[in-house]
C-alpha positions as CSV (number, residue, x, y, z in Angstrom):
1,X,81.3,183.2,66.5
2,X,79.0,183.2,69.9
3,X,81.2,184.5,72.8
4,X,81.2,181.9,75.7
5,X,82.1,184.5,78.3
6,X,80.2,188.1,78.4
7,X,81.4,190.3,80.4
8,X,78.7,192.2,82.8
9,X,80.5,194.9,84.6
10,X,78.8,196.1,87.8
11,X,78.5,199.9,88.4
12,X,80.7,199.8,90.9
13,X,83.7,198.0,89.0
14,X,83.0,200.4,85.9
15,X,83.9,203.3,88.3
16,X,86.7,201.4,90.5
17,X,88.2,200.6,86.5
18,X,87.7,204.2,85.6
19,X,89.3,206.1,88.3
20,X,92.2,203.9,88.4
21,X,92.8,204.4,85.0
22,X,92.7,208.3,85.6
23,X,94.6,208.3,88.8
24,X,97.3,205.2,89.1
25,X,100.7,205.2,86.9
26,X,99.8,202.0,85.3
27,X,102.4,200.0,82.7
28,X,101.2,199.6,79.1
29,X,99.7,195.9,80.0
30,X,97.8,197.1,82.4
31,X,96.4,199.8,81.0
32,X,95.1,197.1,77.7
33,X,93.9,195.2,80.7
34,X,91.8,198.2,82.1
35,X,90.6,198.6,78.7
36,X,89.3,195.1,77.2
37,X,87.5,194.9,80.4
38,X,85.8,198.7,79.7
39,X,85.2,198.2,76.2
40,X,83.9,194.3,76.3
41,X,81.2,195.5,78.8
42,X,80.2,198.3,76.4
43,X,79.5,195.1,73.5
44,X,82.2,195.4,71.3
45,X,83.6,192.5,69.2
46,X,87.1,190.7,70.3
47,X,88.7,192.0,66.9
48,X,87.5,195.8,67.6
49,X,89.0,195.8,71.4
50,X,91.9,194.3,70.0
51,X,92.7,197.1,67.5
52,X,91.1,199.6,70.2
53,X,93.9,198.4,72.6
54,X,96.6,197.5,69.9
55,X,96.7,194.1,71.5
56,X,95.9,190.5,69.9
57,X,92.3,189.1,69.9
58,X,93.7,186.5,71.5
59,X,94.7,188.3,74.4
60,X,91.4,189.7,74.7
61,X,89.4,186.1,74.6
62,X,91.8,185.4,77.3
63,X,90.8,188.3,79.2
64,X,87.4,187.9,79.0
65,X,87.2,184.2,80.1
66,X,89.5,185.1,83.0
67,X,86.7,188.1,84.4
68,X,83.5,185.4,84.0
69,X,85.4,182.7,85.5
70,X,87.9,184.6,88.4
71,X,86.8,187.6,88.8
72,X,88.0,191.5,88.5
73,X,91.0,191.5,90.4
74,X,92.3,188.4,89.0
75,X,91.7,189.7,85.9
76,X,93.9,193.1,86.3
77,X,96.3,190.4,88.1
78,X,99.3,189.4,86.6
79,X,99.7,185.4,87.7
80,X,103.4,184.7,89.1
81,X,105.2,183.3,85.9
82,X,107.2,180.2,86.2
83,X,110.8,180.5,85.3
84,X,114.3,179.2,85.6
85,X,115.9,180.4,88.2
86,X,119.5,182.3,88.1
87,X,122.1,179.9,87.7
88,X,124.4,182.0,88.8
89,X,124.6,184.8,92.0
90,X,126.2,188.1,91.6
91,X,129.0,187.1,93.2
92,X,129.7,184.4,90.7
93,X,129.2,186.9,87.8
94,X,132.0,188.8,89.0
95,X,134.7,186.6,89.5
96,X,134.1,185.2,85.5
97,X,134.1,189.3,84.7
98,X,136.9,189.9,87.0
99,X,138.5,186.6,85.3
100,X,137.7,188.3,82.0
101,X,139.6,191.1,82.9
102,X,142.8,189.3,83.9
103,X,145.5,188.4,81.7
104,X,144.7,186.0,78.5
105,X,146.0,182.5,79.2
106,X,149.4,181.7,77.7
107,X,149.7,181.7,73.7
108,X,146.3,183.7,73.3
109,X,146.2,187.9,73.1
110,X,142.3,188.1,74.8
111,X,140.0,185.6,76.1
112,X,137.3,183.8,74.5
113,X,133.7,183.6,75.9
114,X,134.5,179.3,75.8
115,X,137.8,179.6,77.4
116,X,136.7,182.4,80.1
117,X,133.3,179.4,80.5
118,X,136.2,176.6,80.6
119,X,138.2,178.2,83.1
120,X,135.2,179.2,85.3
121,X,134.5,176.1,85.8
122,X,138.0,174.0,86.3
123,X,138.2,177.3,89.1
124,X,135.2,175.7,90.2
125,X,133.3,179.2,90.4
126,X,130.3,177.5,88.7
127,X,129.4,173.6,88.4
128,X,128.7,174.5,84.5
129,X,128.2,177.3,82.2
130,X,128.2,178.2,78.5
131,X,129.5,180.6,76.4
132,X,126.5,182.6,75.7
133,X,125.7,182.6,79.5
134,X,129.3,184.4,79.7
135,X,128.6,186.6,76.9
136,X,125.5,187.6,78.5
137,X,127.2,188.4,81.8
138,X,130.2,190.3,80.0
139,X,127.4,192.7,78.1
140,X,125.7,193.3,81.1
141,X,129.0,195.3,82.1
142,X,130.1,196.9,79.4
């Protein structure tokens, strides 16, 4: 398969890459980034980067395109990732553990995840929870 996008790596970036690699703590996705730039301007194939970098081809297609198109530091960028926001604060989180930690509710020994969601919200602490939300925020303080 032709590639679309070949990446052509100045002098200058090939050095700015290099040196950052050598002298910035980098994460592990940023470092593969470095890398699939570096070794797709030396000519190799999308499968050899990928097993170079341990990454996906995939990943590295992706990488490519984004260089031709936006540019290096785009490229080595991160974009902001959409997600759902908290539906609950901290404070919120600690009245259901501090709920959690108070005495059962009559004819029960310990309280459920449901009941502990139930009960959070007839207390009106949140508008509306699950179980597994209350799970998650009881593991988180164990």
């Amino acid at each position: 398969m032709r590639k679309v996008a070949i990446v052509r790596l100045t002098i200058d970036q090939r050095v700015e890459l290099t040196e950052r690699l050598k002298r910035e703590a980098l994460t592990a996705r940023q470092r593969r980034h470095f890398q699939i730039l570096l070794l797709a301007d030396e000519g190799l194939t999308d499968q050899q980067i990928a097993v170079a970098t341990a990454g996906s081809r995939s990943t590295v297609e992706r990488h490519r395109k984004r260089f031709v198109q936006d540019g290096l530091e785009a490229t080595l960028v991160d974009k902001p990732r959409s997600g759902a926001p908290a539906k609950m604060d901290g404070k919120q989180e600690a009245m259901i553990v501090a709920l959690a930690c108070s005495d059962a509710p009559e004819g029960r020994t310990v309280w459920t995840a449901k009941l502990l969601a139930n009960r959070a919200v007839e207390m009106e602490i949140v508008e509306s929870t699950s179980a597994s939300s209350v799970r998650r925020i009881l593991k988180k303080t164990r």
